[in-house]
Backbone as JSON, one array per atom type, in Angstrom:
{
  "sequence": "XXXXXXXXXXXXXXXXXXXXXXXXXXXXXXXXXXXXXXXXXXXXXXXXXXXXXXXXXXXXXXXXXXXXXXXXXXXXXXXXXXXXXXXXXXXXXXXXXXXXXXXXXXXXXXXXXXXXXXXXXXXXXXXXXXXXXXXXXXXXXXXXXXXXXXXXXXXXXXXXXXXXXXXXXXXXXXXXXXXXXXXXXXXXXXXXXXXXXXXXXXXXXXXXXXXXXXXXXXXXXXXXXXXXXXXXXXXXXXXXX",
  "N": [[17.05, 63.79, -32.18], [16.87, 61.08, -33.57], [17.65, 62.05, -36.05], [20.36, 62.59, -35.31], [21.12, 59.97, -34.27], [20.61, 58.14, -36.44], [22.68, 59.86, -38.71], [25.31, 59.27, -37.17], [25.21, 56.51, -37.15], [25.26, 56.07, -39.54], [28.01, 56.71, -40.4], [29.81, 55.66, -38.81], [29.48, 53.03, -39.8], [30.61, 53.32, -42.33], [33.7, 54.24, -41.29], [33.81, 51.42, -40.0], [34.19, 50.08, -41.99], [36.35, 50.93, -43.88], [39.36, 49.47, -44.64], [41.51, 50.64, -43.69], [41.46, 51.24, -41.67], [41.45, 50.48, -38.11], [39.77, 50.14, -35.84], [37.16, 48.63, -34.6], [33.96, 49.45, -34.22], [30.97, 48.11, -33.23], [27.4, 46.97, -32.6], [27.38, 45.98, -30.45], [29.61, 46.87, -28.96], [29.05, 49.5, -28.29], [26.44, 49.53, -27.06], [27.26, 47.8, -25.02], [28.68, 49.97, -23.62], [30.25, 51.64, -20.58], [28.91, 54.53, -19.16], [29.83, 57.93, -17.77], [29.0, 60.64, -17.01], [30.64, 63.58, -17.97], [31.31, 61.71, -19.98], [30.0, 60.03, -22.8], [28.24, 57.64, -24.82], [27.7, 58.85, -27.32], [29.8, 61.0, -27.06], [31.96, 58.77, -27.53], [32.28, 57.67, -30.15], [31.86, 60.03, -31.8], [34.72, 60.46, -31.23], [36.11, 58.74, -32.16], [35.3, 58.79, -34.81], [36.46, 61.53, -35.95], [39.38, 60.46, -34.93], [40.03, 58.61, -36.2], [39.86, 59.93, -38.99], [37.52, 59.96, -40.71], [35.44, 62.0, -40.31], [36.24, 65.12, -40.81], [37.52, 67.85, -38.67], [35.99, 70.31, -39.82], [33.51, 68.89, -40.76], [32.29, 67.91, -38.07], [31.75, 69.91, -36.79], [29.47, 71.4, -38.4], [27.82, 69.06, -38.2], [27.5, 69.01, -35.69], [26.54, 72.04, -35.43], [24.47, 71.7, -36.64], [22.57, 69.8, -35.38], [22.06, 71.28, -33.14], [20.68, 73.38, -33.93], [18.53, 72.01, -34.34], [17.38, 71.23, -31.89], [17.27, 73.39, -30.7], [15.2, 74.26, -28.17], [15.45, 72.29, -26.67], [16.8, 72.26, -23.95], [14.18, 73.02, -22.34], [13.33, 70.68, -21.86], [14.67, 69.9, -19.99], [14.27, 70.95, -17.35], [13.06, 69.23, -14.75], [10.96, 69.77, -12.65], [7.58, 70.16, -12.25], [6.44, 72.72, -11.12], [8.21, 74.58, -11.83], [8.63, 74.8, -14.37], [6.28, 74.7, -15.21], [5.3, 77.6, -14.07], [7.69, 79.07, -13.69], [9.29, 79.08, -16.02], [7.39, 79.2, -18.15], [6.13, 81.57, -17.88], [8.23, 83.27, -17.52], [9.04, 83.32, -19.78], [6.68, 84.05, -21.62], [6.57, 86.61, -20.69], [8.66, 87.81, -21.8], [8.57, 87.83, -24.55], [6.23, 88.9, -24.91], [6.12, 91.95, -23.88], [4.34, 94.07, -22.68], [2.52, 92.69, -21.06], [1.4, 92.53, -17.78], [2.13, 92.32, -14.55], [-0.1, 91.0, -12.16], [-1.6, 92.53, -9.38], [-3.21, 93.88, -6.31], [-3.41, 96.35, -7.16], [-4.03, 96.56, -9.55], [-6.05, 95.16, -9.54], [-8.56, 94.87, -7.01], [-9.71, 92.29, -6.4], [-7.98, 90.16, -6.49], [-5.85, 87.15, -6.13], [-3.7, 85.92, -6.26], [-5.22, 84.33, -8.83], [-4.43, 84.35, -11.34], [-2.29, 84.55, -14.16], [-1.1, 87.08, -15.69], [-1.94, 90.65, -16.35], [-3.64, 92.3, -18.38], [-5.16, 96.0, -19.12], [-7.51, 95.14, -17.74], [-8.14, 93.06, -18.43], [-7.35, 89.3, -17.8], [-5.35, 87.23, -17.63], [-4.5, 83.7, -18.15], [-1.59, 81.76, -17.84], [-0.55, 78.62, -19.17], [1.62, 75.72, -19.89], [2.86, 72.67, -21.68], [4.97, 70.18, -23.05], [5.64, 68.28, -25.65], [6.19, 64.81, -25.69], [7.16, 61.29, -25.91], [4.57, 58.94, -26.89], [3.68, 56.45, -24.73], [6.27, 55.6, -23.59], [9.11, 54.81, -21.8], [11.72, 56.2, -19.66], [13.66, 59.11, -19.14], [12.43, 62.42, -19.12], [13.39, 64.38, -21.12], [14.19, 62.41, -22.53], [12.58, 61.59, -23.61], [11.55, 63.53, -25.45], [10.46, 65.01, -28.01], [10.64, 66.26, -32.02], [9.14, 68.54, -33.66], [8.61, 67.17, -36.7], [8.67, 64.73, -35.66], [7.68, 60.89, -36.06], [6.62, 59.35, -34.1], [3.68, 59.4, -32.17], [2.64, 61.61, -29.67], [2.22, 63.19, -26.7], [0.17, 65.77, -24.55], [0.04, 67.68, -21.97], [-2.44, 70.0, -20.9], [-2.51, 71.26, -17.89], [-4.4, 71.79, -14.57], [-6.46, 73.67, -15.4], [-8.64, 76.19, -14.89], [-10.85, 78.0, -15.54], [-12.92, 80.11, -14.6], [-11.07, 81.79, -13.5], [-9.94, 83.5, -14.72], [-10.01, 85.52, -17.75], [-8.7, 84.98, -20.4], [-6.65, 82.33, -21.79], [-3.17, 81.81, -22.43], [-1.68, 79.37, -24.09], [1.5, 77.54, -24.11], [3.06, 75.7, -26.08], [5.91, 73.24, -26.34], [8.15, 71.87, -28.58], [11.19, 70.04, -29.62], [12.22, 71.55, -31.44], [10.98, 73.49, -32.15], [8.05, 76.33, -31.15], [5.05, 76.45, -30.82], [2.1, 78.23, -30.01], [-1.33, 78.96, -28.51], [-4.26, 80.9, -28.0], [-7.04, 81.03, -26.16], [-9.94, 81.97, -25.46], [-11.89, 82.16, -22.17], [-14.34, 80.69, -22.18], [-14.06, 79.43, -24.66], [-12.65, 77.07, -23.73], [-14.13, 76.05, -21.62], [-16.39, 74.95, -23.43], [-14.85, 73.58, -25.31], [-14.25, 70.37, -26.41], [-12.78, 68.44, -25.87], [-12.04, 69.4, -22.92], [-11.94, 68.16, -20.12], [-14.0, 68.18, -17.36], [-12.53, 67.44, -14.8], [-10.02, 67.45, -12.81], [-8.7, 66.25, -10.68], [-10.02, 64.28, -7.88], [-12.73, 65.56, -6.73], [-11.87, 68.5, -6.95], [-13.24, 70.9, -7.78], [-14.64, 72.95, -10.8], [-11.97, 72.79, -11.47], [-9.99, 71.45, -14.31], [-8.63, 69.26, -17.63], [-6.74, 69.65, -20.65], [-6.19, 67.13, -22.73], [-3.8, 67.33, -25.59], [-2.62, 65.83, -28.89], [-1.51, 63.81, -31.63], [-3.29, 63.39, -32.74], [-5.68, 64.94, -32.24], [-4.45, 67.52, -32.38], [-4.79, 69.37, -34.44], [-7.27, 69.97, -34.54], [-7.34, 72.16, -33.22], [-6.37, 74.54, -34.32], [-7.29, 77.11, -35.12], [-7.16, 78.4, -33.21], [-4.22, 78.93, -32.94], [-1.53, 81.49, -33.03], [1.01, 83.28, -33.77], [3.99, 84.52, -32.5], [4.05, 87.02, -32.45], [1.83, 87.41, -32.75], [0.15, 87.31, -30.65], [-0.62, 89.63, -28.67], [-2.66, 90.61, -29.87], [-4.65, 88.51, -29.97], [-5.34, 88.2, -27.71], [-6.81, 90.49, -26.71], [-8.56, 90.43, -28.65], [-9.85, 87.68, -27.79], [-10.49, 88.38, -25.56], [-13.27, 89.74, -25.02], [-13.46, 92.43, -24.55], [-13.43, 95.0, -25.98], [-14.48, 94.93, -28.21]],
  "CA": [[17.94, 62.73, -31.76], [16.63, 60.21, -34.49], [18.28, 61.86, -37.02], [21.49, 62.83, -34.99], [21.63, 58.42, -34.66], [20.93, 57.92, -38.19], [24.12, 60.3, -39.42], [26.47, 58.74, -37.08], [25.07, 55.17, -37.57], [26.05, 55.86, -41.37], [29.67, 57.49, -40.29], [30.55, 54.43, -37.93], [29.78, 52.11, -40.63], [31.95, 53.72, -43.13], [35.0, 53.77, -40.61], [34.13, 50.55, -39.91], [33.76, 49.47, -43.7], [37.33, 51.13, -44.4], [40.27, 48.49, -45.0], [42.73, 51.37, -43.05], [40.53, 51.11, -39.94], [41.8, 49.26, -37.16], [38.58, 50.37, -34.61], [35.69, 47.85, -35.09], [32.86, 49.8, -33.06], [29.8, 47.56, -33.52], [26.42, 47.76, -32.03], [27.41, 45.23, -29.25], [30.42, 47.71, -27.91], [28.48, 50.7, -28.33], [25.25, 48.84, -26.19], [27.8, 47.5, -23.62], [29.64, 50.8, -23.07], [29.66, 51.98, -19.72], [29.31, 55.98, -19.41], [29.88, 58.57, -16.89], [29.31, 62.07, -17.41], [30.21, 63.76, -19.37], [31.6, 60.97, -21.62], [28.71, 58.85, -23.05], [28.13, 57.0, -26.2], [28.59, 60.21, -28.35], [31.68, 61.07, -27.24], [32.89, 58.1, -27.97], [31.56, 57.75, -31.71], [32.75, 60.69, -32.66], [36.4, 61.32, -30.75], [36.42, 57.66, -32.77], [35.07, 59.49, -36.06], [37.6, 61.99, -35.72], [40.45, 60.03, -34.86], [40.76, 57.41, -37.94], [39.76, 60.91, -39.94], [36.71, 59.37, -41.45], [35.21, 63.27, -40.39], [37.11, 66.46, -40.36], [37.0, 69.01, -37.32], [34.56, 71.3, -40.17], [32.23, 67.85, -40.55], [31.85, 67.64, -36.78], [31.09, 71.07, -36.43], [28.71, 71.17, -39.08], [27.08, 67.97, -37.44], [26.96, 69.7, -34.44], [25.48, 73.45, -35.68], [22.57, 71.01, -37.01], [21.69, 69.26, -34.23], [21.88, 72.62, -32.19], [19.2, 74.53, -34.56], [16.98, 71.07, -34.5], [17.6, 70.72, -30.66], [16.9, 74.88, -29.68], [14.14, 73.84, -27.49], [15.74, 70.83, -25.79], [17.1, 72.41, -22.4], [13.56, 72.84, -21.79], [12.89, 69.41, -21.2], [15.9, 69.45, -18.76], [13.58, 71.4, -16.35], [11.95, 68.19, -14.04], [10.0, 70.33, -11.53], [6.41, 70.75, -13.32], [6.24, 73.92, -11.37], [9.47, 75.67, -12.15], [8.56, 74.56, -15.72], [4.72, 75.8, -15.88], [5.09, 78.58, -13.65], [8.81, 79.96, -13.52], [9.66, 79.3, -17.47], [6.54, 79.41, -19.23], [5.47, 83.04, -17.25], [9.36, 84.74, -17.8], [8.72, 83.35, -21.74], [5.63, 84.86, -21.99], [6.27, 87.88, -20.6], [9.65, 87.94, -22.68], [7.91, 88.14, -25.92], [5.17, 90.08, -24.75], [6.4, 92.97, -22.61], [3.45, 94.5, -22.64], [1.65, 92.04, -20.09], [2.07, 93.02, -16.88], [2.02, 91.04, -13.5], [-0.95, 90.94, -11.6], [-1.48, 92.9, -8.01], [-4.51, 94.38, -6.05], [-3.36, 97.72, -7.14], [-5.03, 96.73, -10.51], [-7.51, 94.32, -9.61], [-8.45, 94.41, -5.76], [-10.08, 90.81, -5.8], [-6.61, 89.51, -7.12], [-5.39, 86.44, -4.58], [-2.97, 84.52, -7.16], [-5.73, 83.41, -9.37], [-4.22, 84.1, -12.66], [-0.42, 85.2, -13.62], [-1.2, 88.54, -16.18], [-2.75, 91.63, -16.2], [-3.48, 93.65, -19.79], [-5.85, 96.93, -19.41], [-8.38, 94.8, -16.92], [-8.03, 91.5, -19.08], [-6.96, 88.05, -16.68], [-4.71, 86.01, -18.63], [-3.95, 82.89, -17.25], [-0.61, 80.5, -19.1], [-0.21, 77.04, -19.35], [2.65, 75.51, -20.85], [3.49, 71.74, -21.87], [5.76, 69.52, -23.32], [5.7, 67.2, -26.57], [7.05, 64.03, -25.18], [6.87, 60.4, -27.38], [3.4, 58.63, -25.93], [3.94, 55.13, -24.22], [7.29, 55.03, -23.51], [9.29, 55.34, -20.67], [12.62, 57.09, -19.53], [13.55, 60.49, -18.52], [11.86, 63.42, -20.02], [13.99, 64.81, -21.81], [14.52, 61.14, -23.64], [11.14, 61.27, -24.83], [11.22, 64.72, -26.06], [10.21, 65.37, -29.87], [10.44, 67.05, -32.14], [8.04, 68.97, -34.26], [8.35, 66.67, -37.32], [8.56, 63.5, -35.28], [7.1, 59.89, -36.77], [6.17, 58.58, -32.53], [2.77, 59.99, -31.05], [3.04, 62.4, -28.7], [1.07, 63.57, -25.45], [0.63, 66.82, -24.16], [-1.89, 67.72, -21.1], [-2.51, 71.12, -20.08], [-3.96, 70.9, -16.55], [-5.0, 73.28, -13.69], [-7.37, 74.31, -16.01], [-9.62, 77.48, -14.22], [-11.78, 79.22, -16.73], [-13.71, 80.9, -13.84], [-10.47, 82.4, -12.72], [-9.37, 84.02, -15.78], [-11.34, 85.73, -18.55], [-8.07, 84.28, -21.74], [-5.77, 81.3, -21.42], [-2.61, 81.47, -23.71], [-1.07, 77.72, -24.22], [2.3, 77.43, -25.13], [4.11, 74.05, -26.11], [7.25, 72.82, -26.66], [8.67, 70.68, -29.06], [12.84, 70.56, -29.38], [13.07, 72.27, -32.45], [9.46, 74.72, -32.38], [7.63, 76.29, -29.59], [3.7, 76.77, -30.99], [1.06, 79.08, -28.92], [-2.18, 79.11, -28.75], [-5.19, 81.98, -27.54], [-8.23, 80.62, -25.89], [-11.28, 82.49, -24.1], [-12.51, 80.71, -21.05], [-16.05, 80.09, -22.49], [-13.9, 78.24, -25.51], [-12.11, 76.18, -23.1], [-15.46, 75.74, -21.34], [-17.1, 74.47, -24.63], [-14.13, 72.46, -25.93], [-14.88, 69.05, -26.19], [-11.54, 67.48, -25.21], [-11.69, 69.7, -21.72], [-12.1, 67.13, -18.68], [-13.86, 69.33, -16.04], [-12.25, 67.28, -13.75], [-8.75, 66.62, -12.79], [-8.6, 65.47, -9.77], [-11.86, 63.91, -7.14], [-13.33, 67.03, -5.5], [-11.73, 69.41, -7.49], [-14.2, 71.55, -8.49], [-14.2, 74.06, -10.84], [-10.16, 72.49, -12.21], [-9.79, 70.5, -15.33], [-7.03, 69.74, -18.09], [-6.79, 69.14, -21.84], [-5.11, 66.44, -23.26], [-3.37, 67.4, -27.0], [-2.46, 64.35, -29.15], [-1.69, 63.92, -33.05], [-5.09, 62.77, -33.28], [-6.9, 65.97, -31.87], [-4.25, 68.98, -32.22], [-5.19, 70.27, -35.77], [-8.46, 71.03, -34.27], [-6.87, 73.36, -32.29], [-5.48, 75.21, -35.4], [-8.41, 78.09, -35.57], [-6.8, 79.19, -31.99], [-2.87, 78.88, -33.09], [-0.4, 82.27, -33.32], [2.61, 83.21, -33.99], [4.24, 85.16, -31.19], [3.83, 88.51, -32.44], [-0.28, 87.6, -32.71], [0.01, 86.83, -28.71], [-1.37, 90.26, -27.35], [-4.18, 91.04, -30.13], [-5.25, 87.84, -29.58], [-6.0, 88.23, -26.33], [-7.22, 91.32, -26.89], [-9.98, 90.11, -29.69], [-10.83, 86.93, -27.29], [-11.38, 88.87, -24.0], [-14.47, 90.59, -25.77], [-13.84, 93.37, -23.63], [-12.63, 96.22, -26.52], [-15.2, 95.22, -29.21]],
  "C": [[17.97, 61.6, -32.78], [17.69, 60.47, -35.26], [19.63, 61.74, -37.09], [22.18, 60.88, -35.06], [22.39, 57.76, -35.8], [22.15, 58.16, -38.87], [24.89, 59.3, -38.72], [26.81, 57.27, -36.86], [26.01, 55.14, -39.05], [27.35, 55.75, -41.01], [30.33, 56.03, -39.81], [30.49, 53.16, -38.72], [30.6, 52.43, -41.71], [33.49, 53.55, -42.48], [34.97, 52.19, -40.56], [34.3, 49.23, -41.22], [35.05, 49.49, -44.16], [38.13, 50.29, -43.98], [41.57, 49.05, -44.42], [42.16, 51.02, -41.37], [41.01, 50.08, -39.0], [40.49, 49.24, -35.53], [37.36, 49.21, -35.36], [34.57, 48.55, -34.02], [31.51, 49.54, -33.82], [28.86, 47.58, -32.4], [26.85, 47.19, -30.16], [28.64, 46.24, -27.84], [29.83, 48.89, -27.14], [27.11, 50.52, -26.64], [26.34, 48.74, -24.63], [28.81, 49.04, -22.71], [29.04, 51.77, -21.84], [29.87, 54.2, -19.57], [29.02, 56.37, -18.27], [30.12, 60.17, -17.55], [30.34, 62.56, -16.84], [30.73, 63.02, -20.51], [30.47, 59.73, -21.61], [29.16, 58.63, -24.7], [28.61, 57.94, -27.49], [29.7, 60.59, -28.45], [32.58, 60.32, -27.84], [32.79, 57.83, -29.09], [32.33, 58.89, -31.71], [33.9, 61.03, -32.22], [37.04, 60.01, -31.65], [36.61, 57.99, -34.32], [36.01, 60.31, -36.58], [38.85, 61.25, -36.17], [41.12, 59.07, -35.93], [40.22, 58.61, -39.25], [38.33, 60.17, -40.6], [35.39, 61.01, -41.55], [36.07, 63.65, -39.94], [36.7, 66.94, -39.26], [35.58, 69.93, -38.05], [33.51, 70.31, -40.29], [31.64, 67.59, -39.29], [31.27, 68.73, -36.9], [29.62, 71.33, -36.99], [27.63, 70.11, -38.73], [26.49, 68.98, -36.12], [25.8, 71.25, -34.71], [24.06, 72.46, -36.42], [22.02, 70.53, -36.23], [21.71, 70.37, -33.25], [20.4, 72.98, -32.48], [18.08, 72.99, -34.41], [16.44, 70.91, -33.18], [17.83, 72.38, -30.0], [16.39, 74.77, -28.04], [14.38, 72.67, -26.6], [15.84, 70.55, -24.39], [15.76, 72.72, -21.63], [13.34, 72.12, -21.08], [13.7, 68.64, -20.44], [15.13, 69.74, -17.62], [12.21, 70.02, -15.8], [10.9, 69.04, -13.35], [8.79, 71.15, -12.26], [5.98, 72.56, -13.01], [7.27, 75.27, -11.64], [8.68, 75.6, -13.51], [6.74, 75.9, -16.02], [4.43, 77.34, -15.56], [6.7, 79.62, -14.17], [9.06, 80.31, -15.03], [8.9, 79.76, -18.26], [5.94, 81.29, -18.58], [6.72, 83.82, -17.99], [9.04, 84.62, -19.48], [8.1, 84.07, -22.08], [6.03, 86.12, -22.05], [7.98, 88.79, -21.47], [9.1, 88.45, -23.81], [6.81, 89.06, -26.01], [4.99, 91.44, -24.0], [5.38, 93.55, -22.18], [2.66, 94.08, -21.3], [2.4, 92.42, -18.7], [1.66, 92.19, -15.6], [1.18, 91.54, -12.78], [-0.97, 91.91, -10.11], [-3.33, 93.75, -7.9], [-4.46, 95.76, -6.36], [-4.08, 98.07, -8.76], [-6.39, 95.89, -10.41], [-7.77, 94.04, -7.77], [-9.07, 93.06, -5.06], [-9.06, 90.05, -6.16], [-5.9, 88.42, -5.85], [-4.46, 85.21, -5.13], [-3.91, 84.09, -8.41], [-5.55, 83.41, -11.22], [-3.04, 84.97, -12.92], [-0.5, 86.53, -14.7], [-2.1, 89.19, -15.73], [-2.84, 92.44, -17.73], [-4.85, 94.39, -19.28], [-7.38, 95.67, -19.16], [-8.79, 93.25, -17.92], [-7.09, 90.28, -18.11], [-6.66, 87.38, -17.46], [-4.37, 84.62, -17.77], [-2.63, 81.97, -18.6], [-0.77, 79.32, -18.8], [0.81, 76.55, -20.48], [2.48, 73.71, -20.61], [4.71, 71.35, -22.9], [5.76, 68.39, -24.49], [6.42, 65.79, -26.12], [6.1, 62.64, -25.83], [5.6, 59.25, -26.02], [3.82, 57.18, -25.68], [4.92, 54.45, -24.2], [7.74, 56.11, -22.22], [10.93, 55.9, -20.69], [12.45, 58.39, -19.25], [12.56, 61.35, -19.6], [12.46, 63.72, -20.77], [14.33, 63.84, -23.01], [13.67, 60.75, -24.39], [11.08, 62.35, -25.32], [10.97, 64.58, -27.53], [10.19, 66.09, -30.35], [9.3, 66.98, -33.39], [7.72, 67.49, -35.66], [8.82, 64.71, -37.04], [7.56, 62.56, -35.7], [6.29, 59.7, -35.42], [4.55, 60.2, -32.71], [3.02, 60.29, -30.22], [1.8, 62.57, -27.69], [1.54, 64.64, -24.99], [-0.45, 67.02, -23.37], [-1.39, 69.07, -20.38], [-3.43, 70.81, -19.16], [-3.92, 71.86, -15.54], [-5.6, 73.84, -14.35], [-8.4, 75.2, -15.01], [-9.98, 78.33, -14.94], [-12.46, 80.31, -15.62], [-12.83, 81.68, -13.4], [-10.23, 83.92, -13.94], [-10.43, 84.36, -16.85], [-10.27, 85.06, -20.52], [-7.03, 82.97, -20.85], [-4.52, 81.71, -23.01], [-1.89, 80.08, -23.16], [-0.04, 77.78, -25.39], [3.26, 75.56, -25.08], [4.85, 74.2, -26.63], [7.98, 71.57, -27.1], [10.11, 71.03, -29.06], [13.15, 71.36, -30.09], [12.13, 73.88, -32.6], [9.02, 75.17, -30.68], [6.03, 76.97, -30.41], [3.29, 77.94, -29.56], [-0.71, 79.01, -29.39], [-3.14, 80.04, -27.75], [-6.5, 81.04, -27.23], [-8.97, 81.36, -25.18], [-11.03, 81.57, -22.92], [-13.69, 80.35, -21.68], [-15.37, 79.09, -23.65], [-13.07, 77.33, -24.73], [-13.07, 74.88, -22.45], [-15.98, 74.57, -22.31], [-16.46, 73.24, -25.26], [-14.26, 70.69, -25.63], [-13.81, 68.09, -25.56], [-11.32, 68.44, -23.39], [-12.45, 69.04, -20.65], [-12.29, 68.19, -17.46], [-13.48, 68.6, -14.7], [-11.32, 66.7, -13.41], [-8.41, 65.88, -11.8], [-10.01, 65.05, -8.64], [-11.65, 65.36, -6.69], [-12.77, 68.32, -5.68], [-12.72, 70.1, -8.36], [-13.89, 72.58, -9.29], [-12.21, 73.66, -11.89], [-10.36, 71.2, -13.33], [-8.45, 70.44, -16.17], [-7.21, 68.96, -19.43], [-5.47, 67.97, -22.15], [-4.94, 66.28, -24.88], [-2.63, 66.15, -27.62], [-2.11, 64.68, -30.45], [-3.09, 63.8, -33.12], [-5.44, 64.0, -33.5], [-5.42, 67.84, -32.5], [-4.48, 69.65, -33.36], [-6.85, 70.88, -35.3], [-8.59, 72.13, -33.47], [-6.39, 75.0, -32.83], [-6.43, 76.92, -35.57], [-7.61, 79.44, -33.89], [-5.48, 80.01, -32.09], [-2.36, 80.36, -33.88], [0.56, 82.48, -33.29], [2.38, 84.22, -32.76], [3.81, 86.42, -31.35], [1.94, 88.7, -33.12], [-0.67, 87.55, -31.72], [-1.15, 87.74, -28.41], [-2.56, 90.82, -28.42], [-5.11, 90.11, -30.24], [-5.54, 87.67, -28.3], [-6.55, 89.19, -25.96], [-8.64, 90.73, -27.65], [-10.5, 88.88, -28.64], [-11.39, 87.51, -26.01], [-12.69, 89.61, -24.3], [-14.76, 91.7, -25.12], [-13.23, 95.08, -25.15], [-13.34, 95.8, -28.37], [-14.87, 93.71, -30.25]]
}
């Protein structure tokens, strides 16, 4: 979004720089303009940009196919409901990329009662997914979203943490433009020094990491690409050598 500003900060001062121009759109119109979806501030910038020609129809477009590919990842952070998001999206993702994993039942594990959402060849995966979003500021979600090579500090907290349930954890996040992963045991979750065994009073047993610029490079020893997903969870379940 920064950079999408930036361009059409430049653009709107050029129209408004040109000596043909009869639009003055300065910051004070722009600030006061009232919007109703679907016409907001954008619209009106560029149907403005456009219209005194200052960009072509192929410069919009071109604008636009860039902020698409930087902004892949964006309609994530349309999804409010933490458990559509952790459970409904981050499970079909997973199991998108990983076909392999297969969904849990007592017909492979007969102590099975919900307590973790895969199954590989008697391995208990459990997911967790978050969200990159800009740290100490407020607005919707989606308005704090970031992306990967964002300047703002970010916050990210995987929580429902249950190592006892599960024998791997994969952790995937989401920035607008990237979507990282990472492979954890439970005993390295256990061990990890940023895991809070305790998220809420009297929750026993449940904790939840909180990822940061500060801390996530120490995370980097865990971090695969998608198609490292299932032999990493394979090599941390220590069940196959």
């Amino acid at each position: 979004m920064e950079k999408l500003i930036e361009e059409l900060d430049s653009l709107i001062h050029r129209m408004n720089s040109s000596p043909n121009n009869s639009y003055n759109l300065d910051k004070e119109i722009l600030e006061d303009l009232h919007s109703v979806y679907p016409f907001n501030k954008f619209e009106f910038m560029i149907s403005h940009l456009l219209g005194t020609q200052t960009i072509s129809i192929e410069q919009y477009l071109e604008i636009r196919n860039k902020y698409l590919e930087r902004n892949k990842y964006l309609h994530v952070f349309e999804i409010t409901a933490p458990r559509t998001f952790g459970e409904a999206w981050a499970q079909k993702h997973l199991s998108t990329i990983v076909p392999e994993l297969k969904s849990p039942s007592k017909e492979y594990d007969p102590n099975y009662s919900g307590q973790y959402d895969f199954w590989y060849h008697g391995i208990r995966i459990e997911v967790k997914a978050s969200r990159a979003v800009r740290r100490k500021s407020g607005g919707s979600l989606i308005s704090k979203a970031l992306s990967s090579d964002s300047r703002y500090g970010f916050s990210m907290n995987f929580q429902q943490i249950k190592p006892q349930c599960c024998d791997v954890f994969v952790w995937i996040a989401v920035w607008r433009d990237i979507i990282r992963y990472w492979v954890l045991s439970s005993k390295e979750v256990l061990k990890n020094r940023y895991y809070s065994a305790k998220q809420h009073r009297g929750n026993e047993g449940e904790g939840q990491i909180w990822l940061k610029e500060t801390n996530i490079a120490e995370f980097k020893t865990y971090e695969v690409d998608e198609k490292g997903i299932l032999s990493a969870i394979l090599k941390k379940s220590g069940k196959f050598g």
